[in-house]
C-alpha positions as CSV (number, residue, x, y, z in Angstrom):
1,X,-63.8,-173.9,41.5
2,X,-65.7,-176.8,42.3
3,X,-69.6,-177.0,41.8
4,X,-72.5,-179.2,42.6
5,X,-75.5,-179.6,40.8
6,X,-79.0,-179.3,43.2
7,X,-81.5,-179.3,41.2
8,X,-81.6,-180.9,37.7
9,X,-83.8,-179.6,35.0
10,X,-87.0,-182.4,35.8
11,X,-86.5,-181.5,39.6
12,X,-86.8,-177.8,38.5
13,X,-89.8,-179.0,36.3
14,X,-91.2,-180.7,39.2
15,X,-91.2,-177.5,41.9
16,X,-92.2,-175.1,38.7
17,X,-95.4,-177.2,39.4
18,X,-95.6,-177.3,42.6
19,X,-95.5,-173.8,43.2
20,X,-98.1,-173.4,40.7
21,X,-100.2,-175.0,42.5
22,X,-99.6,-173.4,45.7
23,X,-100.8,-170.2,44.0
24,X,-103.7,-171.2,42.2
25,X,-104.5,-172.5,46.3
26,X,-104.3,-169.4,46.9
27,X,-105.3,-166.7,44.4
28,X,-107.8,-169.3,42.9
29,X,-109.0,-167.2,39.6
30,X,-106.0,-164.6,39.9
31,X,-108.9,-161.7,39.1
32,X,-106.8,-159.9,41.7
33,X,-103.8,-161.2,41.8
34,X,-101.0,-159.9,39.6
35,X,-97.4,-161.6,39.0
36,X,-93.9,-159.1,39.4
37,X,-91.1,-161.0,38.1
38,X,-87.5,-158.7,39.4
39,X,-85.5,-158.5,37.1
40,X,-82.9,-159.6,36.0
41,X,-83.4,-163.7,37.0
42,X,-86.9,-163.1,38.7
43,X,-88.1,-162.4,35.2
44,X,-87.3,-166.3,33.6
45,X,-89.1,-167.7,36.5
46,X,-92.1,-165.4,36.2
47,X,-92.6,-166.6,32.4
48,X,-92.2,-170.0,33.5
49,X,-95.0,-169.4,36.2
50,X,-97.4,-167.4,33.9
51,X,-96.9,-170.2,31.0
52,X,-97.6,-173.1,33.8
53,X,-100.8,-171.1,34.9
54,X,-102.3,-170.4,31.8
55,X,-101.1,-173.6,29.7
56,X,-101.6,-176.7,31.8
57,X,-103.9,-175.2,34.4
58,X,-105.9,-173.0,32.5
59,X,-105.9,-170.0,34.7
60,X,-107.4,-167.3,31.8
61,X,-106.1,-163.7,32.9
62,X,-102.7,-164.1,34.7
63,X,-101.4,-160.4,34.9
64,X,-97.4,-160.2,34.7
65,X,-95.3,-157.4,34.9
66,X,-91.4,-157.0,35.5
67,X,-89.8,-154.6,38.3
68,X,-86.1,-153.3,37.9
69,X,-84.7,-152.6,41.4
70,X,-81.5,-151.1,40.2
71,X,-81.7,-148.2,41.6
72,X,-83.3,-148.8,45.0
73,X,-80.7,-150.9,45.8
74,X,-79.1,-149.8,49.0
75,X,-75.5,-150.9,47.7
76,X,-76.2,-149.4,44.1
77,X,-72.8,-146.9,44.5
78,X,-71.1,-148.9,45.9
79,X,-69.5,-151.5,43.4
80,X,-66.5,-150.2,41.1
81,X,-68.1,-151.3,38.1
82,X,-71.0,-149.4,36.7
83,X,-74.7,-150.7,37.1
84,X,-76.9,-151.6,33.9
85,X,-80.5,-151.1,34.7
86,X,-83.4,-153.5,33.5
87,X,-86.8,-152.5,32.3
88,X,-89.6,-152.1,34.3
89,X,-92.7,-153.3,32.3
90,X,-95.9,-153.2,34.6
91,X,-99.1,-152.2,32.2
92,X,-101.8,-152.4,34.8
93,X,-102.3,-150.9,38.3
94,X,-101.3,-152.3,42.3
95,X,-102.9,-150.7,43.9
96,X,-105.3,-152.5,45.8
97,X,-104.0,-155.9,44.1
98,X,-102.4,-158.8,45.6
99,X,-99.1,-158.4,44.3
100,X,-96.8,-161.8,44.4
101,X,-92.9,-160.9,43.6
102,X,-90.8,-164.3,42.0
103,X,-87.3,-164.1,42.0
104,X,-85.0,-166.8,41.6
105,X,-82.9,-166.8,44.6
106,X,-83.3,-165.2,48.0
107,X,-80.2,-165.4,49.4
108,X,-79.7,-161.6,52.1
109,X,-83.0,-160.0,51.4
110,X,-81.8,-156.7,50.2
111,X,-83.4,-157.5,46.7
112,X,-86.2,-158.0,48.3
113,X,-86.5,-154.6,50.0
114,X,-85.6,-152.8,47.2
115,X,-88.5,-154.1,45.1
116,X,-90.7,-153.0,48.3
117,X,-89.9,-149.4,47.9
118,X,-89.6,-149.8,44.2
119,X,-93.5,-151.0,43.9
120,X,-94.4,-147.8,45.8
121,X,-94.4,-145.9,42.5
122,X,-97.1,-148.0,41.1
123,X,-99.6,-147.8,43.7
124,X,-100.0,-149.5,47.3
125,X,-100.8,-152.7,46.6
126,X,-103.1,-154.6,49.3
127,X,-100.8,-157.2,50.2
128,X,-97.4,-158.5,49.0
129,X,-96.1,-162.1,48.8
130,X,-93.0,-164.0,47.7
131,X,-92.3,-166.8,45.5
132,X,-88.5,-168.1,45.1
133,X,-86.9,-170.9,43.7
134,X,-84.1,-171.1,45.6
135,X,-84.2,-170.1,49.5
136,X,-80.5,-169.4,51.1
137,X,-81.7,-169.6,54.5
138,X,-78.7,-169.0,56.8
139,X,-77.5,-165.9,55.1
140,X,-80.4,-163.3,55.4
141,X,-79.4,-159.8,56.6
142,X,-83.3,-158.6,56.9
143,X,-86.4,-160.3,58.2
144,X,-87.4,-161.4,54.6
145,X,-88.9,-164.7,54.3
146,X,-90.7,-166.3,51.2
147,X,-94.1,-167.2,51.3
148,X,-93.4,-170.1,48.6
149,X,-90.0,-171.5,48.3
150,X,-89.0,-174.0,45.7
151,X,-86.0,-175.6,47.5
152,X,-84.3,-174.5,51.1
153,X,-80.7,-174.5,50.6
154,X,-77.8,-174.1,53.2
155,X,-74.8,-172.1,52.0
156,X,-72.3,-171.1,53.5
157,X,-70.9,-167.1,52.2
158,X,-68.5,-168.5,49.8
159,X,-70.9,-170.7,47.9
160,X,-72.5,-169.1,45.5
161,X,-76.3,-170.6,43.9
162,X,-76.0,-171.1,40.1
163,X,-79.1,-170.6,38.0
164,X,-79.6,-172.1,34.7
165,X,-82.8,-171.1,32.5
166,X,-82.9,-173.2,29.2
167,X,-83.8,-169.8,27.6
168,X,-80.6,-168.0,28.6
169,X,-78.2,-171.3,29.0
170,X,-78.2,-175.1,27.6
171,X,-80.7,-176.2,30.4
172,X,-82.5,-175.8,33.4
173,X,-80.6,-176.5,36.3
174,X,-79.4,-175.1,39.7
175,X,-75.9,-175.6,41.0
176,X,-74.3,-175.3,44.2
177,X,-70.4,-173.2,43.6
178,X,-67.8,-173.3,45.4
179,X,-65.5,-170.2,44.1
């Protein structure tokens, strides 16, 4: 196993920021604007977001919530081992919001798709975006783009993208693996 580090914990620093400030470009006040982190690895980057929003650029009311896809999943019976759902934690409504899902890697779209349907169940939201850290783009099975991407990466199927949070591992980092 060989690996390669892509992004080092001031790079990831660095983009953190960046997108940031793509959203605030965007969503300027956030008044209707709420954050979905998907769990598992969305949810580190969410926090990260929210706390770079309301810390350093003093957004006031940045709305966050977390989505467990588990179960949409279209391969969710298909592994041997048993799945171990997340929580869901959203305390305020969609519908009607702008709704921007952050995950950490976007690598065949299918987790994408499943926090689509999963959203459904807490209202139709009035439009739907994407923010990633990582974007895999040669291996997407569905037409799933993100609307802000940290850093594009090209993969082939055996490399796998490695990320480290400095809440769950040593550091921040993200790492390119060759298993």
């Amino acid at each position: 196993m060989s690996q390669k580090l892509l992004l080092s914990a001031k790079e990831v620093d660095i983009i953190l920021h960046r997108l940031a400030c793509q959203l605030i470009e965007n969503h300027t006040n956030f008044s209707n604007t709420v954050l979905i982190g998907i769990q598992p690895r969305g949810a580190f980057l969410a926090n990260r977001i929210k706390n770079i929003l309301k810390e350093e650029y003093k957004v006031p009311d940045v709305k966050l919530g977390y989505l467990d896809i588990t179960f949409y999943r279209d391969d969710f019976r298909r592994g041997e081992k048993p799945l171990e759902a997340n929580k869901t934690d959203i305390s305020f409504v969609v519908e009607g919001k702008q709704v921007v899902f952050i995950d950490d890697v976007l690598y065949t779209g299918r987790s994408i798709r499943a926090a689509l349907t999963a959203i459904q169940s807490f209202g139709r939201p009035e439009e739907i975006e994407l923010l990633t850290l990582i974007d895999r783009r040669f291996s997407r099975h569905l037409p799933i783009q993100p609307n802000y991407r940290g850093r594009q990466v090209d993969a082939i199927n055996q490399e796998k993208v490695k990320v480290f949070w400095g809440e769950d591992k040593e550091e921040d980092a993200v790492y390119l693996v060759n298993e």
